[in-house]
C-alpha positions as YAML, in Angstrom:
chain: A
units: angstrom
residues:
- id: 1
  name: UNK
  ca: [13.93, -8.19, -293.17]
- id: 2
  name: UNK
  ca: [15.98, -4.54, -293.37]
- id: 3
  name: UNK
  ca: [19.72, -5.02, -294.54]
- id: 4
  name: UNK
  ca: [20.55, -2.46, -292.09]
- id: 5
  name: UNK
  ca: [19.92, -1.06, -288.08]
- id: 6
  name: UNK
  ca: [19.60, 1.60, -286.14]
- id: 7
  name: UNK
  ca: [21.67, 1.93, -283.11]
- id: 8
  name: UNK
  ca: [21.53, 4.25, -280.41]
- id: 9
  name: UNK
  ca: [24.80, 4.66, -278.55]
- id: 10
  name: UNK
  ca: [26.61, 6.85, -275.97]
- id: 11
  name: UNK
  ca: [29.62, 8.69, -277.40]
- id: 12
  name: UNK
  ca: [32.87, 9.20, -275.30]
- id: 13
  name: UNK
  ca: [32.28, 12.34, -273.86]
- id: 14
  name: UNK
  ca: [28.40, 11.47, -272.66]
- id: 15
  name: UNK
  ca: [26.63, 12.32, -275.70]
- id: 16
  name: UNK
  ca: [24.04, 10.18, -277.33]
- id: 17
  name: UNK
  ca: [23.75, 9.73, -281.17]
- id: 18
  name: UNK
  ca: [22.39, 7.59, -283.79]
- id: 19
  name: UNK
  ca: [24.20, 5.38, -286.78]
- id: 20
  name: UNK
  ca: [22.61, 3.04, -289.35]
- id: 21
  name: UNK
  ca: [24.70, 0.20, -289.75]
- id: 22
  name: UNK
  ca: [24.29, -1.86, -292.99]
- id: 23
  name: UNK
  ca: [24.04, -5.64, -291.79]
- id: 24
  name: UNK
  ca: [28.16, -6.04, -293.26]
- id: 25
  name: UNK
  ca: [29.13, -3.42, -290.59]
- id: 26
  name: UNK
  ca: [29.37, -0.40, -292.60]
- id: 27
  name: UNK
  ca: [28.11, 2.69, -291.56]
- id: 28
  name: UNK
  ca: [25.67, 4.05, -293.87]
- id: 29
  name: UNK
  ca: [24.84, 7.63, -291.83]
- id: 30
  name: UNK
  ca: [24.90, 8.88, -288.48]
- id: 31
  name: UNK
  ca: [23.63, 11.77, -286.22]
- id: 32
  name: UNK
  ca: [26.30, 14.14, -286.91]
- id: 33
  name: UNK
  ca: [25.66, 15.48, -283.59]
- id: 34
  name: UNK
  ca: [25.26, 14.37, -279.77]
- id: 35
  name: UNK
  ca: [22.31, 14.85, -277.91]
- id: 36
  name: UNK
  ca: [22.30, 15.12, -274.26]
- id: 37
  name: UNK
  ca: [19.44, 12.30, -273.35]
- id: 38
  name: UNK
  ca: [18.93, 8.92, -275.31]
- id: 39
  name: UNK
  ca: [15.21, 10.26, -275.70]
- id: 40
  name: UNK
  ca: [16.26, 13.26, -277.57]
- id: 41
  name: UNK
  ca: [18.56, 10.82, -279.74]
- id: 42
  name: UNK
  ca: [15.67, 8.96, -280.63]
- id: 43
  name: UNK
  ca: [13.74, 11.95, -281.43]
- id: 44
  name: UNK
  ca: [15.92, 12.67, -284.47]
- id: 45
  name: UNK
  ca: [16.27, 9.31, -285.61]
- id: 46
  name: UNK
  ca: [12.09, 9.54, -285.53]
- id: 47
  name: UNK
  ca: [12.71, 12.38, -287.48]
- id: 48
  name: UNK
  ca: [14.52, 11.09, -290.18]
- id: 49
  name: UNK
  ca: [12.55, 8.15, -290.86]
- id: 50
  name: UNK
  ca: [9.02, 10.09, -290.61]
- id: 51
  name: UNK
  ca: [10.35, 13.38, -292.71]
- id: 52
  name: UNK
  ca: [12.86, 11.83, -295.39]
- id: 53
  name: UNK
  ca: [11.55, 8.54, -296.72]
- id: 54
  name: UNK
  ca: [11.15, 9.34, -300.28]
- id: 55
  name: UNK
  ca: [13.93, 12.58, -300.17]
- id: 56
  name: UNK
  ca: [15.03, 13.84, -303.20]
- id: 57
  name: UNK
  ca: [18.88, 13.19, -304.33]
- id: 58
  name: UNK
  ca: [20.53, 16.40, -305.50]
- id: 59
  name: UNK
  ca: [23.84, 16.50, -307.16]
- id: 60
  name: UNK
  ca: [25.66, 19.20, -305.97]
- id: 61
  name: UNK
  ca: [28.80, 20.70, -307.68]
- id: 62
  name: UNK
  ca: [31.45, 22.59, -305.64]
...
């Protein structure tokens, strides 16, 4: 069973985005953007899970 979910919601000007929400409530990352159909929502979160599974970590320094 995952500790977390992803949910697909409508924001409050019409968009669509994504979250992962850790099973305590926290939000653990999100679309950063709307999308203008649920289906193109879903796309990305498809995205993420098929292209980043194993992603590197990179510390960055500013």
């Amino acid at each position: 069973m995952a500790d977390a979910t992803f949910e697909i919601y409508e924001d409050e000007v019409g968009q669509y985005r994504w979250r992962l929400v850790h099973d305590n409530g926290n939000i653990i990352a999100d679309s950063g953007e709307g999308y203008a159909s649920k289906q193109k929502a879903r796309q990305g979160l498809d995205s993420v899970k098929e292209n980043a599974p194993d992603a590197d970590v990179e510390e960055v320094d500013e």
